[in-house]
PDB file as gemmi writes it, atoms N, CA and C in Angstrom:
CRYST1    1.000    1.000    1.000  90.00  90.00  90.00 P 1                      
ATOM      1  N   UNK A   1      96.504  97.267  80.945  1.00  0.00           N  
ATOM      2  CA  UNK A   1      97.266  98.493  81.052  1.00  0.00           C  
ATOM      3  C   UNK A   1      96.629  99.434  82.078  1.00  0.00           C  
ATOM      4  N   UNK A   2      95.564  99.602  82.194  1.00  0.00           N  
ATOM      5  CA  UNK A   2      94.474 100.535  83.141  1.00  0.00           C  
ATOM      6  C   UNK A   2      94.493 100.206  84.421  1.00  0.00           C  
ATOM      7  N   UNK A   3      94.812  98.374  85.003  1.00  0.00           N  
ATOM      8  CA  UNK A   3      94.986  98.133  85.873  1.00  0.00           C  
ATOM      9  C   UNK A   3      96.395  98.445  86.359  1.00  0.00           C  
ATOM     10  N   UNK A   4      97.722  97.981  85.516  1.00  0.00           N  
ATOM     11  CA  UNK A   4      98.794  98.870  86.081  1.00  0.00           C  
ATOM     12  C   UNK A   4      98.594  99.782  86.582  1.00  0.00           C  
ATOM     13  N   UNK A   5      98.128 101.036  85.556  1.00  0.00           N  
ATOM     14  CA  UNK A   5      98.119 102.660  86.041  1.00  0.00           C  
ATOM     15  C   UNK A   5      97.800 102.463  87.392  1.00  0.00           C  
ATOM     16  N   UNK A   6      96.715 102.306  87.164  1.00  0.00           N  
ATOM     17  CA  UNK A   6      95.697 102.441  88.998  1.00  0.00           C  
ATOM     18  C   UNK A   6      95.956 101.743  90.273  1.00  0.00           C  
ATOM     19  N   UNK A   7      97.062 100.757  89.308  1.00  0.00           N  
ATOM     20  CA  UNK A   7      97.711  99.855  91.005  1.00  0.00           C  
ATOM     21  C   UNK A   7      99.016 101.571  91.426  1.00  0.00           C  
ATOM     22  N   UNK A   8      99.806 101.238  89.895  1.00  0.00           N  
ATOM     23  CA  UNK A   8     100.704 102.742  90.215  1.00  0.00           C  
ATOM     24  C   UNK A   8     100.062 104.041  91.623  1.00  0.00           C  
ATOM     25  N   UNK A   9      99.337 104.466  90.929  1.00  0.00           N  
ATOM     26  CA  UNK A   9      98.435 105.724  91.818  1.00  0.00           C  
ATOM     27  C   UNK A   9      98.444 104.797  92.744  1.00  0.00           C  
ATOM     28  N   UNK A  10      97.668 103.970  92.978  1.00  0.00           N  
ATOM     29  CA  UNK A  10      96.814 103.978  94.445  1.00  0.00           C  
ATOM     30  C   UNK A  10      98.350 103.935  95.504  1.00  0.00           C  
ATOM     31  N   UNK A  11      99.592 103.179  94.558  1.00  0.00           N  
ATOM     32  CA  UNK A  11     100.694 102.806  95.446  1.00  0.00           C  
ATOM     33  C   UNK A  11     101.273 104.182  95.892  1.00  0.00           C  
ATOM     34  N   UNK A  12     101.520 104.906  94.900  1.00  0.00           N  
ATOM     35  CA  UNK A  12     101.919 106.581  94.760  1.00  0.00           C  
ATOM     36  C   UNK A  12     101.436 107.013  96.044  1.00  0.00           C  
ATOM     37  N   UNK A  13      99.978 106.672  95.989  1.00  0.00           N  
ATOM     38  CA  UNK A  13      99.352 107.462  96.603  1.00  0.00           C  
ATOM     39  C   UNK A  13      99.529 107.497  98.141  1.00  0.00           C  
ATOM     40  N   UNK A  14      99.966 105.989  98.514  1.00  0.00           N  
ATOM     41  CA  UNK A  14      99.785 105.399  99.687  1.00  0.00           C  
ATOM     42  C   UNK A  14     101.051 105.279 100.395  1.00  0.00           C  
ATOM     43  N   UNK A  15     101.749 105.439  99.237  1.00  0.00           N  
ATOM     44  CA  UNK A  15     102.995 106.449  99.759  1.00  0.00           C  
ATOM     45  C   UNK A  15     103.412 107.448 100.363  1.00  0.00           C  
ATOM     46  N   UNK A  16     102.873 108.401  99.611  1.00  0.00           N  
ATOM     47  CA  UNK A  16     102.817 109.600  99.920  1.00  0.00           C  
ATOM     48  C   UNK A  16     102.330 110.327 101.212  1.00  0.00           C  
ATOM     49  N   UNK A  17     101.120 109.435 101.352  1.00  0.00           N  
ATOM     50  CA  UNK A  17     100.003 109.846 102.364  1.00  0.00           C  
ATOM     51  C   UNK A  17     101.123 109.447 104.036  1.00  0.00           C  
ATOM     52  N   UNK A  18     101.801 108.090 103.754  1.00  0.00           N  
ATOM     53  CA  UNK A  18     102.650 107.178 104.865  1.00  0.00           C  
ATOM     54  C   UNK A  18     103.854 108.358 104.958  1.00  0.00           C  
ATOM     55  N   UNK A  19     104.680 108.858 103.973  1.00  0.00           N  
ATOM     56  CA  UNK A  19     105.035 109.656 104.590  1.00  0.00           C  
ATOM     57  C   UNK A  19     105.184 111.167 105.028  1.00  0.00           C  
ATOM     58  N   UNK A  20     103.970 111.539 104.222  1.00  0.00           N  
ATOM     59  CA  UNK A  20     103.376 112.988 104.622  1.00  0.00           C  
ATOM     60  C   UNK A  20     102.737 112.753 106.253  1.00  0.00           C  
ATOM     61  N   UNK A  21     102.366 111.607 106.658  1.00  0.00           N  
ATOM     62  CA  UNK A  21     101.983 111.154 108.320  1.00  0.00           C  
ATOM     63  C   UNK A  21     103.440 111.062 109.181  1.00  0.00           C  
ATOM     64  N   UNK A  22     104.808 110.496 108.513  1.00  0.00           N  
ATOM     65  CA  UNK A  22     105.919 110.438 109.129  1.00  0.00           C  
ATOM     66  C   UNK A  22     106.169 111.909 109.006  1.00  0.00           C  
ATOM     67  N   UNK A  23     106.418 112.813 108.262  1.00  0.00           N  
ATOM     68  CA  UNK A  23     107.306 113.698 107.980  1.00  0.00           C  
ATOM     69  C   UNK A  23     105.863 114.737 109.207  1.00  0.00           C  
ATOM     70  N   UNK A  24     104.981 115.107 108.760  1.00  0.00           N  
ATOM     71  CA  UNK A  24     104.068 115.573 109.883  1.00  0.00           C  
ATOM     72  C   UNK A  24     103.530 115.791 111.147  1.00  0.00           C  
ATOM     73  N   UNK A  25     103.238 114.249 111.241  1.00  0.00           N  
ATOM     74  CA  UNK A  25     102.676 113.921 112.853  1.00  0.00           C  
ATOM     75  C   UNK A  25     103.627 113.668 113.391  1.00  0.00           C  
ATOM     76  N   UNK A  26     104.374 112.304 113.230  1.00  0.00           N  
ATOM     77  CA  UNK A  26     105.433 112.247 113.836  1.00  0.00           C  
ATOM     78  C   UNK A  26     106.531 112.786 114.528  1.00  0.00           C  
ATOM     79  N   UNK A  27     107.384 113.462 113.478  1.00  0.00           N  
ATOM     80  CA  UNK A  27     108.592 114.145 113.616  1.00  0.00           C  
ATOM     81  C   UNK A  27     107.645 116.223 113.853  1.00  0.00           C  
ATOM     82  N   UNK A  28     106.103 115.886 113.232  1.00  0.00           N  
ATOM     83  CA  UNK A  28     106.285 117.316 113.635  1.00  0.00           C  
ATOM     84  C   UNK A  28     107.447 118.217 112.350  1.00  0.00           C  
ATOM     85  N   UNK A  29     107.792 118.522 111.162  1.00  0.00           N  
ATOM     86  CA  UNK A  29     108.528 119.241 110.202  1.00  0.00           C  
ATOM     87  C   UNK A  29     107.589 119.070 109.500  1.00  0.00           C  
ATOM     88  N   UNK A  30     108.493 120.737 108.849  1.00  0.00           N  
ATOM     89  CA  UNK A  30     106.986 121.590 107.949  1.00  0.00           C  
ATOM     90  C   UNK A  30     107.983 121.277 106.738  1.00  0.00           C  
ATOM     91  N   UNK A  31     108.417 120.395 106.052  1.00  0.00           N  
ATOM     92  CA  UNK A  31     109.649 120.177 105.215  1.00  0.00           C  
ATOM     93  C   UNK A  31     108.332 119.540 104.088  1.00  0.00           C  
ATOM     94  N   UNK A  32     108.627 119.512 102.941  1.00  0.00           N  
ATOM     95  CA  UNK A  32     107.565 118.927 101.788  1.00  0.00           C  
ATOM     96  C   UNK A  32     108.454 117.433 101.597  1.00  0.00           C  
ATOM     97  N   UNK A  33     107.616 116.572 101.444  1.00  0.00           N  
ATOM     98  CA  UNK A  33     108.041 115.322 101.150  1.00  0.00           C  
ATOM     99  C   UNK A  33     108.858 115.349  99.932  1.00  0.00           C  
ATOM    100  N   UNK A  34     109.657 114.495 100.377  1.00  0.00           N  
ATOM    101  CA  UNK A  34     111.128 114.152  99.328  1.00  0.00           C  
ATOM    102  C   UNK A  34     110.304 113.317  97.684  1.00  0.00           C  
ATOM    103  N   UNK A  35     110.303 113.051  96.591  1.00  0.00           N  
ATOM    104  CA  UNK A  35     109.765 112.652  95.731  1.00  0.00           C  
ATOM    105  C   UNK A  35     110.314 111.593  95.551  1.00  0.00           C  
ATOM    106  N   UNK A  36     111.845 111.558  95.900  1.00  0.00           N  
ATOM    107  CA  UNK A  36     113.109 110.014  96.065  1.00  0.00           C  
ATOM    108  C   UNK A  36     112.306 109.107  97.311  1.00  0.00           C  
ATOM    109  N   UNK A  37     112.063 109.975  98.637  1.00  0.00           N  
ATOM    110  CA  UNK A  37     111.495 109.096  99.518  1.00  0.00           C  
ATOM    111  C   UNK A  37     109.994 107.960  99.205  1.00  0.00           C  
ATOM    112  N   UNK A  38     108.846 109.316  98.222  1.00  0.00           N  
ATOM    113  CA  UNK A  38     107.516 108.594  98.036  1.00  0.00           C  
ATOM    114  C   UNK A  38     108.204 107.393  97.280  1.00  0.00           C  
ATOM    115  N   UNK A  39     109.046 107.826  96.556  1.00  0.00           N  
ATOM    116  CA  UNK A  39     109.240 106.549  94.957  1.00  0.00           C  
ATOM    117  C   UNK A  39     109.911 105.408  96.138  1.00  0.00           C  
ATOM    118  N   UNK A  40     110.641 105.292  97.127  1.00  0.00           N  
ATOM    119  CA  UNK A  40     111.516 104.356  97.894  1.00  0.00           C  
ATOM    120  C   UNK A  40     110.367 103.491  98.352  1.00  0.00           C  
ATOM    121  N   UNK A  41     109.485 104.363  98.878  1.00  0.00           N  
ATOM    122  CA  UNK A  41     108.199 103.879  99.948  1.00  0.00           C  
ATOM    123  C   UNK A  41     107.613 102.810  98.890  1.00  0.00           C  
ATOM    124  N   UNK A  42     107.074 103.453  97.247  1.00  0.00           N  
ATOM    125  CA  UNK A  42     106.339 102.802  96.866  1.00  0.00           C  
ATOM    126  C   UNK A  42     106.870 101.771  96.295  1.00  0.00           C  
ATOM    127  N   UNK A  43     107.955 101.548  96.207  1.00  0.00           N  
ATOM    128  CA  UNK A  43     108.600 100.011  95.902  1.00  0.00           C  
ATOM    129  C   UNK A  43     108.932  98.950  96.934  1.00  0.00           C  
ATOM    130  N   UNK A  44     108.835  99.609  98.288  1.00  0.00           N  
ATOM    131  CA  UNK A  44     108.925  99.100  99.466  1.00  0.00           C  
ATOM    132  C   UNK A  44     107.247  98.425  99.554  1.00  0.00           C  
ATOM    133  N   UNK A  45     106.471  99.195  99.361  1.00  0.00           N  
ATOM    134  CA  UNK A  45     105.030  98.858  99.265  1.00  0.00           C  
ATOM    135  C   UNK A  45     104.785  97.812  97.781  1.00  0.00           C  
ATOM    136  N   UNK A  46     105.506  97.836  96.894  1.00  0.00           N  
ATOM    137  CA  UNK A  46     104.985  96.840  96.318  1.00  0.00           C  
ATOM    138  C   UNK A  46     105.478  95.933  96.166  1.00  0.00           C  
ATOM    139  N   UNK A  47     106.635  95.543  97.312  1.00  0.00           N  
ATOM    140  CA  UNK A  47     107.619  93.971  97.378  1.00  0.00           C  
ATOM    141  C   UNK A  47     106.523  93.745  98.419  1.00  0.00           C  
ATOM    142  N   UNK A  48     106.118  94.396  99.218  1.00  0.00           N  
ATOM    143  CA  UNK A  48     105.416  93.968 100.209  1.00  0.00           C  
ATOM    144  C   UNK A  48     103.786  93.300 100.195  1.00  0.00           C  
ATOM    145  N   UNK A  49     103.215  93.910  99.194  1.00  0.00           N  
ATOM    146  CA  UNK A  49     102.234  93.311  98.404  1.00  0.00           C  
ATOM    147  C   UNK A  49     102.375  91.726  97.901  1.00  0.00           C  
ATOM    148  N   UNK A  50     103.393  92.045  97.179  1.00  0.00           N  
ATOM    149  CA  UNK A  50     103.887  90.638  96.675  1.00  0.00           C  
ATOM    150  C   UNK A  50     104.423  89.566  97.537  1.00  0.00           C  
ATOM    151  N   UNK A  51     104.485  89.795  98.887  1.00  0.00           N  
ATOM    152  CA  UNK A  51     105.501  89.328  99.489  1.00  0.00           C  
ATOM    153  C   UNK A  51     104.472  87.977  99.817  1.00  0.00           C  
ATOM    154  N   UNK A  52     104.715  86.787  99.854  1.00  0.00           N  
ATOM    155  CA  UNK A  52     103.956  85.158 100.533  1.00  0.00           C  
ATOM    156  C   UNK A  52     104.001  85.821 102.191  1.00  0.00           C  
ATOM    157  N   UNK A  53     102.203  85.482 102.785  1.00  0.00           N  
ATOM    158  CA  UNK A  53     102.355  85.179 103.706  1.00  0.00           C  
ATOM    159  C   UNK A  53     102.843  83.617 104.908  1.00  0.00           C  
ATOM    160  N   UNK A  54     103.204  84.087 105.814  1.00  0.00           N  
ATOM    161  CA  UNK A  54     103.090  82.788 106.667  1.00  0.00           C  
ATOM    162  C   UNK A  54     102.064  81.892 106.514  1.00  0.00           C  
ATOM    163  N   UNK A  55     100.787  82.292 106.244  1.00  0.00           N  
ATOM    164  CA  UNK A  55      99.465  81.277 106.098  1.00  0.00           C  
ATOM    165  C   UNK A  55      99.759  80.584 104.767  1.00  0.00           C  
ATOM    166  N   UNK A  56     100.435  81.003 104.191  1.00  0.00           N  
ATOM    167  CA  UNK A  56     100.321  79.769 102.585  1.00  0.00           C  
ATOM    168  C   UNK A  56     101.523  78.761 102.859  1.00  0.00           C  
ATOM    169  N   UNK A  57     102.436  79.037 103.927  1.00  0.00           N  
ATOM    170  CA  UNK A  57     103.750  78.231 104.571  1.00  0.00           C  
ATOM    171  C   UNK A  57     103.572  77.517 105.895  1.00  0.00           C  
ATOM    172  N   UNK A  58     103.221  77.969 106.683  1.00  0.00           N  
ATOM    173  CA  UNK A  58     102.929  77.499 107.989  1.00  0.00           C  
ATOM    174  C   UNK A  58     101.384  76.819 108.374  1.00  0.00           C  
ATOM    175  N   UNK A  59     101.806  75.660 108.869  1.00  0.00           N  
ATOM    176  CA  UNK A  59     100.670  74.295 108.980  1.00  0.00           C  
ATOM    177  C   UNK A  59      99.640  74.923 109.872  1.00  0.00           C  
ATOM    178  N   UNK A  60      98.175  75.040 109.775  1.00  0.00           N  
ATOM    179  CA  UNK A  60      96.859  75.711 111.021  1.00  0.00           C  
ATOM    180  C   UNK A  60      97.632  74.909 112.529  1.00  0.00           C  
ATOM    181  N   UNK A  61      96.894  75.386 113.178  1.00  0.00           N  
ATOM    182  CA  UNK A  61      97.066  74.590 114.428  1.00  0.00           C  
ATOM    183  C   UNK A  61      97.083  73.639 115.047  1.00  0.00           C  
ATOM    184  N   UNK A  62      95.608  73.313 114.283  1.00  0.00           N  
ATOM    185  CA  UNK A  62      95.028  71.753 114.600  1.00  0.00           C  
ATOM    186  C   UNK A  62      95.664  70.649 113.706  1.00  0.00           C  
ATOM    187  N   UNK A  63      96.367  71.221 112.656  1.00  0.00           N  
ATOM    188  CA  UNK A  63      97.371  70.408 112.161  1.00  0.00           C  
ATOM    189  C   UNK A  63      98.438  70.482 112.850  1.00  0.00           C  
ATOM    190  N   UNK A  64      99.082  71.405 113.086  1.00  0.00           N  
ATOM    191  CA  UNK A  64     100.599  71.687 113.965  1.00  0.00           C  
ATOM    192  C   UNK A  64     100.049  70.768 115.474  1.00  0.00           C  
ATOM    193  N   UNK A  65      99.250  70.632 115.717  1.00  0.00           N  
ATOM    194  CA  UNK A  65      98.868  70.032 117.480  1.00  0.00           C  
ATOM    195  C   UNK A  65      99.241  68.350 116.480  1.00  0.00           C  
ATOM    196  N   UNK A  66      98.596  67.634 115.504  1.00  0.00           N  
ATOM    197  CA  UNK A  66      98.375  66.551 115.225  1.00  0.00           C  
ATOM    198  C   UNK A  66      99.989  65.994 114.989  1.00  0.00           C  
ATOM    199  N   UNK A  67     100.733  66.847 114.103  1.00  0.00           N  
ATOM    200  CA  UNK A  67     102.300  66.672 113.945  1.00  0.00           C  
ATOM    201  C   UNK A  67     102.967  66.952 115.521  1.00  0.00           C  
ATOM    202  N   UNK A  68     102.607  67.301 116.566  1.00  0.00           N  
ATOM    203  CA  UNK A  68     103.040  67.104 117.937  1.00  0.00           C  
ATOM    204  C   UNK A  68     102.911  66.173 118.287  1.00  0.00           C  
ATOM    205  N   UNK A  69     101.583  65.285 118.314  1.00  0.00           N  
ATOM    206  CA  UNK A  69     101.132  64.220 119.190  1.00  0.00           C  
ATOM    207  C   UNK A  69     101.652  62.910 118.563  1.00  0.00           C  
ATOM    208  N   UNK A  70     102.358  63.285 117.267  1.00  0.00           N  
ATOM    209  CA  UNK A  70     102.813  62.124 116.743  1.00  0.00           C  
ATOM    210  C   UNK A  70     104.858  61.742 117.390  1.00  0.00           C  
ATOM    211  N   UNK A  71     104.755  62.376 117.858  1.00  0.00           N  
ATOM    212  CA  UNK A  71     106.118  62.178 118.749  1.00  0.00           C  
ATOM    213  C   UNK A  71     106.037  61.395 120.045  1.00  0.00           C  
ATOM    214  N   UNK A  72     104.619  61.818 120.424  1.00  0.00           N  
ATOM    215  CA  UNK A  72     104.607  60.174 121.784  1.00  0.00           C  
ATOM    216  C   UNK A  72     104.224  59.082 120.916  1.00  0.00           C  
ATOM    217  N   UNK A  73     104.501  58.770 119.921  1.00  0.00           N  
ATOM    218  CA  UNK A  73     104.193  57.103 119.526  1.00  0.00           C  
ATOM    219  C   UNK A  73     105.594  56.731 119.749  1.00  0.00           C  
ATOM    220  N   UNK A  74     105.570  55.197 119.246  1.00  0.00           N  
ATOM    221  CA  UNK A  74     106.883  54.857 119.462  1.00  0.00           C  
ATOM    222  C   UNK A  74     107.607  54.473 118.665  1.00  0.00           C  
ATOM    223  N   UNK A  75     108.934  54.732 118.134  1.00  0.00           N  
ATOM    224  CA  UNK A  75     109.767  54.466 117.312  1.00  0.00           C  
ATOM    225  C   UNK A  75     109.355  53.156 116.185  1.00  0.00           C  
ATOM    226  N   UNK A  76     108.581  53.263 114.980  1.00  0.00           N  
ATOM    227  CA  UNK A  76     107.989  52.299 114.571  1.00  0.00           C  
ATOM    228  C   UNK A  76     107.744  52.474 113.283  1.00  0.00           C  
ATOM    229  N   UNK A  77     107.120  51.972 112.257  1.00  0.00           N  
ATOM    230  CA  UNK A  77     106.634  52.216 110.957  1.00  0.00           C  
ATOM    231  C   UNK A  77     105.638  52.845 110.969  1.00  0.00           C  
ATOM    232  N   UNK A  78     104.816  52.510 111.755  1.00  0.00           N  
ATOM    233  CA  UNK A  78     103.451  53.039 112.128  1.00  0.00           C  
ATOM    234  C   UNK A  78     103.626  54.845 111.994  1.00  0.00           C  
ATOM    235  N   UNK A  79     104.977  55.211 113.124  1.00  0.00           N  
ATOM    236  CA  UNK A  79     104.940  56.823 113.340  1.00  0.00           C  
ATOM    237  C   UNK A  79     105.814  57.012 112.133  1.00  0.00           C  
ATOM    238  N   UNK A  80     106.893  56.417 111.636  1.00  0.00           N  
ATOM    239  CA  UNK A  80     107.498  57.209 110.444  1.00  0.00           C  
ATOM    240  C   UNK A  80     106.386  57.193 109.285  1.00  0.00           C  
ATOM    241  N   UNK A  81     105.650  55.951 109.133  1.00  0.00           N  
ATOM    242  CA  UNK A  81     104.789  56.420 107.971  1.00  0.00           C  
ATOM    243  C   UNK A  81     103.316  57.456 107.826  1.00  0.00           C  
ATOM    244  N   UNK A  82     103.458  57.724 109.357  1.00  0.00           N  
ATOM    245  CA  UNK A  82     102.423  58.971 109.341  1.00  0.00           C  
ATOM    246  C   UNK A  82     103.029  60.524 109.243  1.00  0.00           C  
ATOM    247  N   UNK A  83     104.152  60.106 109.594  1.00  0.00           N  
ATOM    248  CA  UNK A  83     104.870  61.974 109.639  1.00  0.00           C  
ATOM    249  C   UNK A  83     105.153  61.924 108.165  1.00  0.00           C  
ATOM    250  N   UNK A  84     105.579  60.920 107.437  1.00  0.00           N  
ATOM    251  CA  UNK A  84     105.787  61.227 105.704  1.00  0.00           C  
ATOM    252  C   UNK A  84     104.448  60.977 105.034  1.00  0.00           C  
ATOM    253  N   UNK A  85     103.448  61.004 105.829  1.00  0.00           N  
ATOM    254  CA  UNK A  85     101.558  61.148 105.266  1.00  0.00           C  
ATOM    255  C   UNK A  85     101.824  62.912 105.096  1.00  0.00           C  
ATOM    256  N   UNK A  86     102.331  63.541 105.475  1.00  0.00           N  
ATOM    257  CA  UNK A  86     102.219  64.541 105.736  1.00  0.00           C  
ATOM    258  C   UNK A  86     102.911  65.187 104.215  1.00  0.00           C  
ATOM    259  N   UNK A  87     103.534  64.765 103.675  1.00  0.00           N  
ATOM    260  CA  UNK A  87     104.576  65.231 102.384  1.00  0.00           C  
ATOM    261  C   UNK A  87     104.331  64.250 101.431  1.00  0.00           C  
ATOM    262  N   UNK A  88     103.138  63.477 101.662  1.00  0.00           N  
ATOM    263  CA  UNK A  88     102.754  62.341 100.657  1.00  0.00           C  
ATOM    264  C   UNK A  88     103.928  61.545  99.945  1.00  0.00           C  
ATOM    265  N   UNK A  89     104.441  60.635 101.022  1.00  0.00           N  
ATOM    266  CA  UNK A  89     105.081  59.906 100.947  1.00  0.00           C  
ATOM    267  C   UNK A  89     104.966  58.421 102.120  1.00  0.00           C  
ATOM    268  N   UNK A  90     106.117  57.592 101.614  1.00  0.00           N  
ATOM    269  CA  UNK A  90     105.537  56.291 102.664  1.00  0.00           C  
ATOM    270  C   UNK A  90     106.956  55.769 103.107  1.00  0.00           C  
ATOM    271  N   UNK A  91     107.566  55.119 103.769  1.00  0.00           N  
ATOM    272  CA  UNK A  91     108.284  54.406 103.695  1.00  0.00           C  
ATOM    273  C   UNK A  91     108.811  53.533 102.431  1.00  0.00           C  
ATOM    274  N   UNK A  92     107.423  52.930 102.351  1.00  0.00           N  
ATOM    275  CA  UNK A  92     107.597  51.485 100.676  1.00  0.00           C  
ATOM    276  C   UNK A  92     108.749  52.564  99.684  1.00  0.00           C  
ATOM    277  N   UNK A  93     107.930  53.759  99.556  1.00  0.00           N  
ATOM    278  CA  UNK A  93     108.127  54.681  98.676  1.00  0.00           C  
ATOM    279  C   UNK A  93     109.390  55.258  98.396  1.00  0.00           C  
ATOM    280  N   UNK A  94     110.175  55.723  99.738  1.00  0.00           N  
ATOM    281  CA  UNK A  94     111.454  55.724  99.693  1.00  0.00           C  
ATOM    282  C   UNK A  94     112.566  55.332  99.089  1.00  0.00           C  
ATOM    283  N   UNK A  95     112.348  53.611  98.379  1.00  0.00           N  
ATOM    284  CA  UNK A  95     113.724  53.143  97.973  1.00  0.00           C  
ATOM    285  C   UNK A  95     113.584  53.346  97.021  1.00  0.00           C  
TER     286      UNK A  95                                                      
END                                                                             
């Protein structure tokens, strides 16, 4: 329960601060932040928290280079059963 609260605040907080910097620096208005806007921000901020990055989806490099170089082989068992190494699978496996 203590950890909710304090994720709450810190989000509140980091809200607030994002658009007391928009409503301020930015635009320059002496207007007090909207309380509808902080609450918008901080649900915007906590899909975004939650949100999967590209790194838990998208293959490193030196893997993405290895799934390239497997396109100059030649039409064979050899290259289909290495691109389905990749999703742990085989040909045999298929039927």
């Amino acid at each position: 329960m203590l950890f909710i609260i304090m994720f709450l605040l810190i989000i509140f907080t980091l809200s607030y601060l994002i658009c007391w910097i928009v409503y301020k620096k930015a635009f320059k208005s002496h207007k007090k932040v909207s309380k509808i806007l902080v609450f918008i921000v901080a649900v915007g901020l906590i899909i975004f928290y939650y949100t999967p990055y590209s790194l838990y989806l998208e293959p490193s490099f030196w893997r993405f280079k290895q799934m390239c170089e497997l396109n100059k082989l030649p039409d064979n068992k050899e290259k289909y059963n290495k691109i389905l190494s990749y999703f742990d699978l085989s040909l045999d496996s298929l039927d």
